[in-house]
TORRO-122308 format. One record per atom (N, C-alpha, C): x, y, z. Coordinates in steps of 0.1 Angstrom, whole numbers, padded with zeros to 4 digits, always signed. Each point is the difference from the previous one (the first is absolute). Layout:
! TORRO-122308
XYZ...
END
This chain:
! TORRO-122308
+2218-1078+1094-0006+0012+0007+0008+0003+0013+0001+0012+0008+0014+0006+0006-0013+0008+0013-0005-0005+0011-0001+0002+0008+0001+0009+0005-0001+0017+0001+0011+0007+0011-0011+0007+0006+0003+0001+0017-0006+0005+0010+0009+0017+0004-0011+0009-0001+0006+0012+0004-0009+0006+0012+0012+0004+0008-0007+0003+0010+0005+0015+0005+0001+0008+0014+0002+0007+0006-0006+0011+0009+0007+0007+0010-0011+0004+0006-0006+0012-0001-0008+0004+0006-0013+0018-0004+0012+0007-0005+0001+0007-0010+0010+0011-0002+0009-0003-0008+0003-0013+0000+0014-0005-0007+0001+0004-0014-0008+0001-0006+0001-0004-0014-0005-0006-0011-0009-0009+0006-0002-0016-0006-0007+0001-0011-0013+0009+0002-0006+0006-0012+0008+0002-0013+0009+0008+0000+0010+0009-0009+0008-0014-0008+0002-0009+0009+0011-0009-0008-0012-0010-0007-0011+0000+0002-0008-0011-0002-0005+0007-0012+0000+0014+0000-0002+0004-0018+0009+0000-0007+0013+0004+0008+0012-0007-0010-0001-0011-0004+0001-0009+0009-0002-0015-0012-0006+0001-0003-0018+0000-0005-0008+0001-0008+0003+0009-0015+0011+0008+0002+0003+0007-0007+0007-0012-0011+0008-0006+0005+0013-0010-0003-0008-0011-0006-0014+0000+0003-0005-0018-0004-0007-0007+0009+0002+0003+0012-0006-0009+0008-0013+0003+0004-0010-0017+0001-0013+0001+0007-0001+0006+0013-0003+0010+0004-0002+0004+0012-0014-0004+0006-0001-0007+0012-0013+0000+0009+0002+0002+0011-0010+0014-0002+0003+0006+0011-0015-0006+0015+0013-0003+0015-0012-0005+0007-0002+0009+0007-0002+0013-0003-0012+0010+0009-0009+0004-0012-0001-0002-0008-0010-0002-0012-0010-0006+0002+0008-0014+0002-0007-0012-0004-0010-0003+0015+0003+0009+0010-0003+0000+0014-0015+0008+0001+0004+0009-0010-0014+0013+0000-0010-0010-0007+0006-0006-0010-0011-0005-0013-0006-0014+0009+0004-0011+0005-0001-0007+0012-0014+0003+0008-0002+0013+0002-0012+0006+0009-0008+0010-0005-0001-0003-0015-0007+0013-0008-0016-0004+0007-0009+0010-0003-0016-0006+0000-0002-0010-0007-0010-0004+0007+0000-0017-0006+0008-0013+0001+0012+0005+0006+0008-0017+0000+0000-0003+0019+0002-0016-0004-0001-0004+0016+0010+0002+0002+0012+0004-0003+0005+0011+0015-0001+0006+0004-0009+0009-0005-0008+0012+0004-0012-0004+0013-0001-0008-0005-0015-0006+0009+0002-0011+0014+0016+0002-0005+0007-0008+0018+0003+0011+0006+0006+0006-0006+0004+0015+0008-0013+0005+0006-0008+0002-0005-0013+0009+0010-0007-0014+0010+0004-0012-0005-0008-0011+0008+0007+0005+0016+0018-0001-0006+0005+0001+0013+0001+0012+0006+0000+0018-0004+0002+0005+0004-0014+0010+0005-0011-0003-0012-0013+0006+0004-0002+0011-0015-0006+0003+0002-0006+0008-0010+0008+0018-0002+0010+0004+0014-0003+0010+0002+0013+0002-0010+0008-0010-0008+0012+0002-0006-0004+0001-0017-0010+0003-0001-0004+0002-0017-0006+0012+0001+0001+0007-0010-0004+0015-0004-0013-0001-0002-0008+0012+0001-0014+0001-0007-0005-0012-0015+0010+0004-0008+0001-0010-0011+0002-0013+0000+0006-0003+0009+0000-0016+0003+0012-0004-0004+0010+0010+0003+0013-0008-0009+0009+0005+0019+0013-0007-0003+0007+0002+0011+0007+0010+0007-0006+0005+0010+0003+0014+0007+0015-0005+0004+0012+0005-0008+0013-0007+0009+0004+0009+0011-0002+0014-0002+0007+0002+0014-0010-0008+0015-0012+0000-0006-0010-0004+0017+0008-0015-0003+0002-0009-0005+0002-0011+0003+0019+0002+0004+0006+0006-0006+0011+0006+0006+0002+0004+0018-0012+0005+0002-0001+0005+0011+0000-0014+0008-0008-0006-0006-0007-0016+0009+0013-0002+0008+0010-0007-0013+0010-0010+0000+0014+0009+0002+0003+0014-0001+0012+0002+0006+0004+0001+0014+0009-0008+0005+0007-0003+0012-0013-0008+0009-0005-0004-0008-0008-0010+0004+0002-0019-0004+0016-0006+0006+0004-0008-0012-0013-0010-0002-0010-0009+0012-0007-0012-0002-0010+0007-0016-0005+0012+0004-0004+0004-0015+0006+0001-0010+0007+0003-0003+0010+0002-0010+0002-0014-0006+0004-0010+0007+0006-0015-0002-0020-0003-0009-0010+0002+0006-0011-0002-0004-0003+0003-0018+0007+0015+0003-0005+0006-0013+0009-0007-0013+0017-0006+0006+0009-0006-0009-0005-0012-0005-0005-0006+0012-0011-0013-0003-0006-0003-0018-0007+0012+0003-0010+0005-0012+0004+0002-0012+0007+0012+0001+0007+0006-0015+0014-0014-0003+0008-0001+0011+0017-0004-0007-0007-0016-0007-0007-0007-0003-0004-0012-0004-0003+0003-0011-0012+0008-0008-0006+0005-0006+0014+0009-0008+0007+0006+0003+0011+0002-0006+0006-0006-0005+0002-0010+0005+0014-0012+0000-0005-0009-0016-0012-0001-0001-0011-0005-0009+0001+0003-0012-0008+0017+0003+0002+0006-0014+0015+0004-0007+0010+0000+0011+0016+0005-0004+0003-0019-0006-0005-0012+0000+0004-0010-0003-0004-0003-0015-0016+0009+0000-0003-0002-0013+0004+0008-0014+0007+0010+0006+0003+0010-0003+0016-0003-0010+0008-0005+0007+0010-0006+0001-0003-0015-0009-0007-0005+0000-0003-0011-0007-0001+0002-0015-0008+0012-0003-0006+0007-0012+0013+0007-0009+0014+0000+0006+0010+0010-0003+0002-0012-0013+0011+0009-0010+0005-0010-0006+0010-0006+0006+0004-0012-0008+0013-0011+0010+0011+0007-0002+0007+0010-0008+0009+0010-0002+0000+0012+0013-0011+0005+0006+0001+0008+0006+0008+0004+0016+0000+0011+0000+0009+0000+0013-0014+0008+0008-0002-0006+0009-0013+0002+0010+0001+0005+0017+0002+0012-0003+0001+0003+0013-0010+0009+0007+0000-0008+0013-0008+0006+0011+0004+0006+0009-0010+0013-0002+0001+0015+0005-0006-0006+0018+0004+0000+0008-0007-0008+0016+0007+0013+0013-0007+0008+0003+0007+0007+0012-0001-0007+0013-0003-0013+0004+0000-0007+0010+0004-0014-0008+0013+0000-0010+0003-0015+0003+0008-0002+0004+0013+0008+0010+0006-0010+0014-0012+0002+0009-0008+0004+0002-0008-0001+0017-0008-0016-0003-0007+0004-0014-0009-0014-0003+0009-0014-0005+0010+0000+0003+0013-0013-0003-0001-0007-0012-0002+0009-0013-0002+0001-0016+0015+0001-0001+0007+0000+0001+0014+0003-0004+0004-0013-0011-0006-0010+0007+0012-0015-0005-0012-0003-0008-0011+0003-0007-0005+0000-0011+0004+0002-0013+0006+0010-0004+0007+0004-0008+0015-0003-0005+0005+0002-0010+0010-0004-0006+0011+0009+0003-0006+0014+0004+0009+0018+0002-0006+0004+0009+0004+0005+0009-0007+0010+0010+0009+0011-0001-0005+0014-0003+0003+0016-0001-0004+0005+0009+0013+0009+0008-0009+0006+0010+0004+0012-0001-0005+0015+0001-0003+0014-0003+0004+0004+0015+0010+0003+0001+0006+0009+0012+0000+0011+0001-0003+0014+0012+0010+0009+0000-0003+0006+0015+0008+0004+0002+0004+0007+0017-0018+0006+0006+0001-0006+0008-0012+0006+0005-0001+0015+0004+0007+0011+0000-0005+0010-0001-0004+0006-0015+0011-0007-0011-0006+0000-0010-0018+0001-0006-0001-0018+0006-0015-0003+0001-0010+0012+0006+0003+0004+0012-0011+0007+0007+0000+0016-0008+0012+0002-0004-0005+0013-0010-0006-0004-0011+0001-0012-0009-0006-0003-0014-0017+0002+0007-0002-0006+0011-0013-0008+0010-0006+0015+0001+0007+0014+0004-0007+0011+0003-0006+0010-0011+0013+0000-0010-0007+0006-0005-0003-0005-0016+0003-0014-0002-0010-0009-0009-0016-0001+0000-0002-0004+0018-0011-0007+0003-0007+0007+0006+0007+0017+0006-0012+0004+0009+0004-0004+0015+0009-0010+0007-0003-0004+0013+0009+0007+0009-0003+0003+0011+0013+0008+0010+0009-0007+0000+0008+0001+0008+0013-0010-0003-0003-0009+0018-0009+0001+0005-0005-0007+0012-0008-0011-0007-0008+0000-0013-0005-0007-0002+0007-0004-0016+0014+0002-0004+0000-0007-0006+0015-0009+0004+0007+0004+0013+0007-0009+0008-0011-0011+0003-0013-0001+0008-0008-0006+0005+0000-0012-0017-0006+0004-0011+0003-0009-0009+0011-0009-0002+0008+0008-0001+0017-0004+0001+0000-0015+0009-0002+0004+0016+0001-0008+0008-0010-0017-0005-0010+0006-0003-0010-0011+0003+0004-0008-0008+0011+0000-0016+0005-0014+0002+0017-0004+0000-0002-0010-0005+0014-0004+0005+0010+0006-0005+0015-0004+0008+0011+0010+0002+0011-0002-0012+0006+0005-0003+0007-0003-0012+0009-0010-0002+0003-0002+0013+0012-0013+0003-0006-0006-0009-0014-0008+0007-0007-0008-0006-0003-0004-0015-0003+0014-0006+0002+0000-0013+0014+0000-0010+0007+0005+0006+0014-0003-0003+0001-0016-0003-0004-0011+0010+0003-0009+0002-0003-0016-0013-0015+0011+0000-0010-0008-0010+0004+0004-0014+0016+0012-0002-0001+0002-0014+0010+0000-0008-0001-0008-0013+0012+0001-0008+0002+0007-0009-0004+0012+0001+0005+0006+0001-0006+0017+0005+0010+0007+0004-0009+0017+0003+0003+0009-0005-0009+0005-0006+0006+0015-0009-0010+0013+0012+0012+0007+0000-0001+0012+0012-0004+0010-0010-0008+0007+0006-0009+0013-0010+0002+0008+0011+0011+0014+0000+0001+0005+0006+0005+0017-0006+0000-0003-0015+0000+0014-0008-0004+0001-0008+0001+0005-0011-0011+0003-0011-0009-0012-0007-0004+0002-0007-0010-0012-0004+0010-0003-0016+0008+0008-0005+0006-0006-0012+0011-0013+0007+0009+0006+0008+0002-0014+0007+0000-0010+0005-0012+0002+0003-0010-0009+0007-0004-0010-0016-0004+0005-0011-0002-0006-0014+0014-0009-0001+0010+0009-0001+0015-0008-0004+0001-0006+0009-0002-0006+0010+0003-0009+0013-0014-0015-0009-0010+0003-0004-0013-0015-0001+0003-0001-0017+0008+0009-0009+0003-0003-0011+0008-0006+0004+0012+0000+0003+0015-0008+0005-0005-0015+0003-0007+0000+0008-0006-0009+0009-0010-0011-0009-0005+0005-0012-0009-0005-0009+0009-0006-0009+0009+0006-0006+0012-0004-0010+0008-0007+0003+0007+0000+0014+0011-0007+0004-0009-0014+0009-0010-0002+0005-0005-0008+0005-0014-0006-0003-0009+0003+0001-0016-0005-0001+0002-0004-0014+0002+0008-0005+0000-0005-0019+0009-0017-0003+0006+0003+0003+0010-0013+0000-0006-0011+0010-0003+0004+0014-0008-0012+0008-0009-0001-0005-0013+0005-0009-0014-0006-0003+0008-0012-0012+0011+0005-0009+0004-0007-0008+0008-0012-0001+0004-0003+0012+0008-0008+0006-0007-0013+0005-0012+0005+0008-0011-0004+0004-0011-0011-0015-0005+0005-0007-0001-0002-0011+0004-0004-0010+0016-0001-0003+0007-0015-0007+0010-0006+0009-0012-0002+0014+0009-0008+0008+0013-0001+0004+0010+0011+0000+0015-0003+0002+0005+0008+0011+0012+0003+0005+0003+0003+0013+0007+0018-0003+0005+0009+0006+0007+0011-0002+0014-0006+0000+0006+0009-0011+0014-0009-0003+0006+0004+0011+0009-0012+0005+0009-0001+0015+0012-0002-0004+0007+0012+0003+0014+0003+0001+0008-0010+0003+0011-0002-0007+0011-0018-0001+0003+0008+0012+0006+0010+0004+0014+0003+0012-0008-0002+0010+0006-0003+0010+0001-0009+0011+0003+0011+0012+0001+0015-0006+0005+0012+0009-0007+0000+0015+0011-0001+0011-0006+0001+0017-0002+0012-0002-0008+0006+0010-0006+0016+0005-0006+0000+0010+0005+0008+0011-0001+0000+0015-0016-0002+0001-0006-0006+0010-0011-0007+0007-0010+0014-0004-0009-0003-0005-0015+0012-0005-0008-0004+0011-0006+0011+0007-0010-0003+0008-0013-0002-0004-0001+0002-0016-0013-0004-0007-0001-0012-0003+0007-0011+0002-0002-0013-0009-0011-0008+0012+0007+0000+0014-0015-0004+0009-0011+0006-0005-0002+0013-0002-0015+0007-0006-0004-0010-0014+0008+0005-0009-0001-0007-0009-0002-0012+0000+0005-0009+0004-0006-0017+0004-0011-0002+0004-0005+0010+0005-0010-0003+0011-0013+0001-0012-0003+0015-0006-0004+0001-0007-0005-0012-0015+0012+0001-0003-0001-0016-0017-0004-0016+0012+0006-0001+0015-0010-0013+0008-0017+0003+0002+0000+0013+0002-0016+0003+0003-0011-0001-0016+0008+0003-0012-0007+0001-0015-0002-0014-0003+0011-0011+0004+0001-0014-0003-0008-0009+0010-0002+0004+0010-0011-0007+0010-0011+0006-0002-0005+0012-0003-0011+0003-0007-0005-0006-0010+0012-0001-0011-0006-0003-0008-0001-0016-0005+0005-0009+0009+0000-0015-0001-0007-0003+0009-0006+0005+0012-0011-0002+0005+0012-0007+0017-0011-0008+0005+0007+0000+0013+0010-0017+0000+0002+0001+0009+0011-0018-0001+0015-0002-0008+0003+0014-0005+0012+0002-0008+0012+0004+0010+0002-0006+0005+0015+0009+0006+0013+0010-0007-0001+0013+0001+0009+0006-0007+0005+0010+0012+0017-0002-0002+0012+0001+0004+0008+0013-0002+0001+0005+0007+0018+0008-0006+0010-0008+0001+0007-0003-0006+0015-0007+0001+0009+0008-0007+0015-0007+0000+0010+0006-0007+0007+0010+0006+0011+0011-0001+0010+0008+0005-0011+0010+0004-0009+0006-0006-0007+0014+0003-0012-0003+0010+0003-0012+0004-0014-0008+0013+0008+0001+0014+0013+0005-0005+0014-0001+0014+0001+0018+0001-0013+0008+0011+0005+0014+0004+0013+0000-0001+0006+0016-0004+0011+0001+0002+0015-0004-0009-0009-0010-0009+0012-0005-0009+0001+0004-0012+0012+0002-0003+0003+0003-0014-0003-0009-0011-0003+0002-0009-0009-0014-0012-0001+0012-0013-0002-0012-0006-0007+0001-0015-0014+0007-0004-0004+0012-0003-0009+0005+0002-0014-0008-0004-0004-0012-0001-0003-0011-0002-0012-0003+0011-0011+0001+0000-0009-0005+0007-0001-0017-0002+0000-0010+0007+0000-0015+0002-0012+0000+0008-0013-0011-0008-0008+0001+0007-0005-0018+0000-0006-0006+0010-0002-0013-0004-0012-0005+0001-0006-0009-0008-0013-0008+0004+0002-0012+0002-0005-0004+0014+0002-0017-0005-0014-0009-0003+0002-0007-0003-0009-0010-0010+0005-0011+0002-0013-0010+0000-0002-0014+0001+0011-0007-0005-0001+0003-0017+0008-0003-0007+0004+0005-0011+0006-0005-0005+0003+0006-0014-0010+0007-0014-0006-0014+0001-0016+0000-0007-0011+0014+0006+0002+0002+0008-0009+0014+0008+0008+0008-0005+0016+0000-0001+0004+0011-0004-0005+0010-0011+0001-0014-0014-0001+0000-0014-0013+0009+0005-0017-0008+0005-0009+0004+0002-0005+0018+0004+0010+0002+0006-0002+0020+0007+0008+0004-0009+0004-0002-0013+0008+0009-0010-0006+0008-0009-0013-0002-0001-0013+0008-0005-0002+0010+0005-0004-0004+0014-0004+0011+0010+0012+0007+0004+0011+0000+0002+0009+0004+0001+0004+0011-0013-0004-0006-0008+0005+0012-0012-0008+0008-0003-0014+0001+0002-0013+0008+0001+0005+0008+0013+0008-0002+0008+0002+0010+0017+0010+0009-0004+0008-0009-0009+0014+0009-0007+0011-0004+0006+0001-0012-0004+0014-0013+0003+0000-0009-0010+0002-0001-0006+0002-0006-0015+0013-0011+0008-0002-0014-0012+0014-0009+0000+0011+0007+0001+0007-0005+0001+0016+0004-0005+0003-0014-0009+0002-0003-0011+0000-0009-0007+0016-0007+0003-0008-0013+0000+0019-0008+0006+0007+0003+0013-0007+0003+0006+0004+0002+0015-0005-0009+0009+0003-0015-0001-0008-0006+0004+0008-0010+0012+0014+0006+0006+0009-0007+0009+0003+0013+0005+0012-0001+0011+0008+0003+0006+0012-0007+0006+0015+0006+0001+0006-0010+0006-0003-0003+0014+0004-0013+0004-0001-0004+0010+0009+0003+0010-0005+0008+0011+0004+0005+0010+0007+0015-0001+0000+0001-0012+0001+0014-0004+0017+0000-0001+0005-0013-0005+0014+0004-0001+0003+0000-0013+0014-0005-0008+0004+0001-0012-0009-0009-0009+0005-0003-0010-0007-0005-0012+0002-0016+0002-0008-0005+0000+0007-0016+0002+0005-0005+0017-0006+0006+0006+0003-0001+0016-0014-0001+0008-0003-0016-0004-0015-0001+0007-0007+0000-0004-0005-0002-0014-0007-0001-0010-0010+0014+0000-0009-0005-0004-0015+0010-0003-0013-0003+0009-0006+0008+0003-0012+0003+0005-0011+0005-0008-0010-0007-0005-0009+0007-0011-0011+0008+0011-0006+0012-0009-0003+0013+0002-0012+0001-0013-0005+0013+0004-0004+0010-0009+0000+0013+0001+0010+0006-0008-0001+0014+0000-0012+0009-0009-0004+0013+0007-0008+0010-0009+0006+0014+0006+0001+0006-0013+0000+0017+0002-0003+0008+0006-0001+0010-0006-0013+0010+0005+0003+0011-0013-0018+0006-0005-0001+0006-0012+0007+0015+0002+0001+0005+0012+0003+0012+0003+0013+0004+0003+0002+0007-0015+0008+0013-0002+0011+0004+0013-0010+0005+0011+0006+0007+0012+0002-0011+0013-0001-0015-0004+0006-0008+0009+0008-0009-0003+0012-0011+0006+0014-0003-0006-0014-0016+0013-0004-0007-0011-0006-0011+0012+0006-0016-0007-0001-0009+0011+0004-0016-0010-0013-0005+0015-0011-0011-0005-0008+0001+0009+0003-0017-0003+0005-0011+0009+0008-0011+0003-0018-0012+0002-0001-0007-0005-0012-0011+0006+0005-0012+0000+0002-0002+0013+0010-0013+0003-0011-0007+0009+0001-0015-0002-0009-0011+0008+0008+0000+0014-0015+0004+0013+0007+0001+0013+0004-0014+0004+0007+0002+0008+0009-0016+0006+0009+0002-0009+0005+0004-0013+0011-0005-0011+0011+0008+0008+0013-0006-0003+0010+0008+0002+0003+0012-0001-0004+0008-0013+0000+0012-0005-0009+0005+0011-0013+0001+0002-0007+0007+0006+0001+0003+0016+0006-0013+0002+0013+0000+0018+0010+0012-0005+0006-0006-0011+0016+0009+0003-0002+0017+0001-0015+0005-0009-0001+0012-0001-0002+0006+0015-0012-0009+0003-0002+0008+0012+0009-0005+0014+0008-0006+0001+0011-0004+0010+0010+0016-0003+0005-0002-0012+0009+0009-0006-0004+0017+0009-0015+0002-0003-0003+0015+0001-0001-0001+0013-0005-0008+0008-0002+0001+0017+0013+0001+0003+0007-0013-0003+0017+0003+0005+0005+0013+0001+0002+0007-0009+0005+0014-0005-0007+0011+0009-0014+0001+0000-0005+0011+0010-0001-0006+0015+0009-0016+0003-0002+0003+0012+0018+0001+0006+0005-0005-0007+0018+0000+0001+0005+0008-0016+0001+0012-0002+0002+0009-0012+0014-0002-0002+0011+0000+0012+0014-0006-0008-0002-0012-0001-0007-0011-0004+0001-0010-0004+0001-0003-0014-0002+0015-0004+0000+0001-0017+0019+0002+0000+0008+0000-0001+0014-0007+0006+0002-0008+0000-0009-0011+0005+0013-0013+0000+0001-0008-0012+0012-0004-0004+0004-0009-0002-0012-0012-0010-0007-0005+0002-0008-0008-0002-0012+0000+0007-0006+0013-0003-0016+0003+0004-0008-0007+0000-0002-0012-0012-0011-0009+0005+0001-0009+0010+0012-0002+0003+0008-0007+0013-0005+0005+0014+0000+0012-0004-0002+0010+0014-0014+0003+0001-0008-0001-0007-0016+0000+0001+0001-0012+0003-0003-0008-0004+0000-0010+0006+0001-0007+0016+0013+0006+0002+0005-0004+0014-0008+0010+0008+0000+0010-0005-0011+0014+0010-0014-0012+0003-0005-0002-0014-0016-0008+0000-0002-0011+0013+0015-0007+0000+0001-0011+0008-0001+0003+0017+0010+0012+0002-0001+0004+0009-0012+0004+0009-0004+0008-0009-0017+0010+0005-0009-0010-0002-0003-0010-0008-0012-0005+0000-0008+0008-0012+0008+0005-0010-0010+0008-0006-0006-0012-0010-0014+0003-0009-0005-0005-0006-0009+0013-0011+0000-0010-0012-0004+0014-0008-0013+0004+0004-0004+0013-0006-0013+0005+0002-0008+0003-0011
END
């Protein structure tokens, strides 16, 4: 099963792509649905909400007045945080059971207009985010919804900025003209990617990784990106796991292998074996026989071997090798000496005999790994 989180903000889109996929196959659960249904008559969320708010936020009928409770909690945050209290748990619940119920084949994506604000991002296996120019938005906002453009900037603002969502997403499809290419943008996106990651995911194996070795000047996305696949892996292993950037794309600025290098370390080896379940369930599968490294990272037969464990990653749209080396071992020194060295003396990638020269740097400063 294939995880994906879609998100974006008032105006963007999000609706429109979220019937495209549905169109394509996918479970859609939607959480402003699942938000209304949460506080119908009769459920106790309904009956926290008037405990906390009073009586004056339900209709004649006894069902929920939302603009009066709207009124309560906007630009009022201690209320607001009150009302999330309520509903986002009760959500989080029924969107678990929901998701539980799918078949093991399915690609499961959640429809969430607050999951960068509510830090849902590293739950998921994909996060989609629905972009487009905010003046865009406030005209879809005026004359979609009815709101002046005073109040549907005011929407706009109240949540978060795009950076932000940018930051949380792997990927963003911009909806900024018609709705047919807006279709050929989440078909593309369904065919060339999600289809193949739910699948990848599911007979456990990695996205095939290109032999060439091709350098290409320094991407300012690979920190994004690292950051991202560290936050999915500490989510999803729970806490006490240390995971790493390492490797050429952990060195700003440097030219590398489009290659994300990521590392866990572990007790031992035996822990290793142990997180290759859960690991492949996250969407990191083995790499079968990848169970050394040379030593010191020089030629063949120069220093022997360092045993390791390598895993992949199931996704299509990332180039990842995720390294679980036992801390204290040499390997798990030399990675992270190697990366500090480089981002803190960048022509040291020059000399001569670089492990020599990290080293002597290490000696100097007093560094010690982290």
């Amino acid at each position: 099963m294939l995880r994906v989180g879609l998100t974006g903000g008032i105006g963007a889109g999000k609706s429109a792509v979220a019937r495209r996929l549905a169109e394509r196959g996918a479970v859609i659960i939607d959480a402003d649905l699942l938000a209304r249904e949460v506080v119908e008559p009769g459920t106790d969320g309904l009956a926290e909400i008037v405990e906390v708010f009073g009586t004056g936020v339900l209709t004649p009928e006894g069902a929920l007045d939302r603009p009066a409770l709207g009124a309560r909690v906007f630009g009022d945050e201690a209320a607001r945080r009150r009302l999330e209290k309520i509903i986002h748990p009760r959500v989080r619940e029924r969107t678990a059971a929901l998701t539980r119920s799918a078949a093991p084949d399915s690609i499961v994506v959640n429809d969430v207009p607050l999951l960068v604000e509510t830090g849902l991002a590293s739950s998921y296996h994909l996060v989609i985010v629905v972009m487009a120019d905010r003046e865009v938005r406030v005209e879809r906002l005026t004359r979609l919804r009815g709101l002046s453009p005073a109040e549907a900037a005011a929407r706009i603002d109240a949540q978060t900025d795009d950076a932000s969502r940018r930051a949380a997403a792997d990927v963003v499809l911009t909806n900024e003209d018609d709705l047919e290419s807006l279709h050929a943008r989440v078909d593309a996106l369904w065919r060339d990617r999600i289809v193949e990651f739910e699948r990848n995911i599911r007979c456990g194996r990695s996205a095939p990784r290109s032999p060439e070795a091709r350098i290409v000047a320094a991407d300012p996305e690979w920190p994004f990106a690292a950051a991202r696949l560290i936050a999915r892996l500490r989510h999803g292993l729970g806490d006490g796991h240390d995971v790493q950037h390492v490797g050429p794309t952990a060195v700003p600025g440097r030219p590398a292998r489009d290659l994300i290098d990521l590392m866990i370390g572990v007790r031992t080896l035996a822990e290793a074996d142990g997180l290759a379940g859960r690991l492949g369930e996250l969407g990191f599968p083995v790499r079968p026989g990848e169970w050394s490294e040379r030593a010191g990272g020089g030629p063949a037969g120069a220093g022997g071997t360092w045993p390791k464990r390598v895993h992949g990653y199931a996704d299509p749209g990332y180039r990842v090798d995720l390294h679980l080396r036992v801390v204290g071992s040499p390997g798990w020194r030399f990675a992270l000496l190697m990366r500090d060295y480089l981002r803190a003396v960048p022509e040291g990638a020059e000399h001569a005999d670089l492990a020599r020269a990290a080293d002597d740097w290490a000696s100097s400063t007093g560094w010690q790994p982290s």
